[in-house]
C-alpha positions, 0 to 999 in steps of 0.5 A: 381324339376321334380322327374322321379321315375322308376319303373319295374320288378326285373331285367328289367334294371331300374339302366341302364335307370336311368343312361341313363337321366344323371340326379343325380340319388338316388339308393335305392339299392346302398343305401341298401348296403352303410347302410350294410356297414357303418351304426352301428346302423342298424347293431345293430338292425339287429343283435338283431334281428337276432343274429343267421346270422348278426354277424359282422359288416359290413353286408355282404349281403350273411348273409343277404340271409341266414335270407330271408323269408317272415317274416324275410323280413318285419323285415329287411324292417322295420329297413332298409327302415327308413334309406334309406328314410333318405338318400333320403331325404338328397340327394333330399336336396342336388339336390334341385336346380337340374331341374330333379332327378332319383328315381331308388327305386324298391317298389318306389309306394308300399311304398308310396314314389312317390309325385302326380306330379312324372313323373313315368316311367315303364322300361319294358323287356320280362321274357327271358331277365330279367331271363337272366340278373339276371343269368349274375349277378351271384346271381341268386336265383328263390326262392328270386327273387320270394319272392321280387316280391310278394312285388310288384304290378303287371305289369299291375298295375305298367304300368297303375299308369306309365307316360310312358313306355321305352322297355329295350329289345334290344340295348343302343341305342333304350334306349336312343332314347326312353329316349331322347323323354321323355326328350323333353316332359319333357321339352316342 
């Protein structure tokens, strides 16, 4: 199995080209929000150590916002990261015979998740772009998005650990184009 990882900056488009291989594809952050919104022990966790914001069960994620610092971060990735590590391994076992998977993980090379012989690829956009993705999302904190990127290495670090770059700054089908030649390298 051929793990293509995808990494890149908050908002730079990683989900959009992930889906573009049409490949099974392990979503930490739909993950995230699966373990919010099921998972009772990770809600017990949270909420011993954060009584004050996680009260119900299931987690909304505007609780989760509330408590977000840079320590209260480390915390909260300490409890929930075991659990999405969890389900990607279940979902690696599942795709097991499947020739090539996505990896959409953000902190996919900070946390140590990538193998040697991934095949990383960096979806790069302009800041312009990316600012005005995340405002269309509709949850557009500057002062979050800042504290997550903290957590990341820096562009240039990322572009130079990646196989390849795709530039997600203009159409679905320049996208595709550039994901369509990655496929056949991989292939060849």
């Amino acid at each position: 199995m051929i793990r293509i990882g995808l990494i890149g900056e908050i908002g730079s488009g990683k989900t959009f080209v992930g889906r573009c291989f049409g490949f099974p594809i392990f979503n930490a952050d739909e993950e995230v929000k699966k373990i919010y919104k099921s998972n009772k022990n990770c809600f017990r966790k949270l909420n011993k150590k954060f009584p004050n914001y996680i009260k119900k069960f299931p987690i909304s994620k505007s609780e989760i916002k509330k408590i977000i610092n840079k320590k209260s971060l480390l915390t909260l990735s300490k409890i929930v990261h075991p659990y999405v590590r969890l389900n990607l391994k279940k979902f690696l076992q599942i795709n097991k015979k499947n020739k090539y998977v996505v990896l959409d993980i953000p902190l996919l090379i900070e946390n140590r998740i990538h193998k040697k012989n991934d095949t990383i690829i960096y979806v790069k956009a302009t800041k312009k772009i990316i600012v005005k993705r995340l405002k269309k999302r509709g949850n557009y904190n500057k002062k979050l998005i800042t504290l997550l990127k903290s957590q990341q290495f820096s562009m240039r670090k990322k572009i130079g650990l990646s196989n390849f770059v795709i530039e997600n700054m203009s159409s679905k089908k320049r996208v595709l184009e550039q994901v369509k030649k990655i496929k056949k390298i991989l292939n060849d």
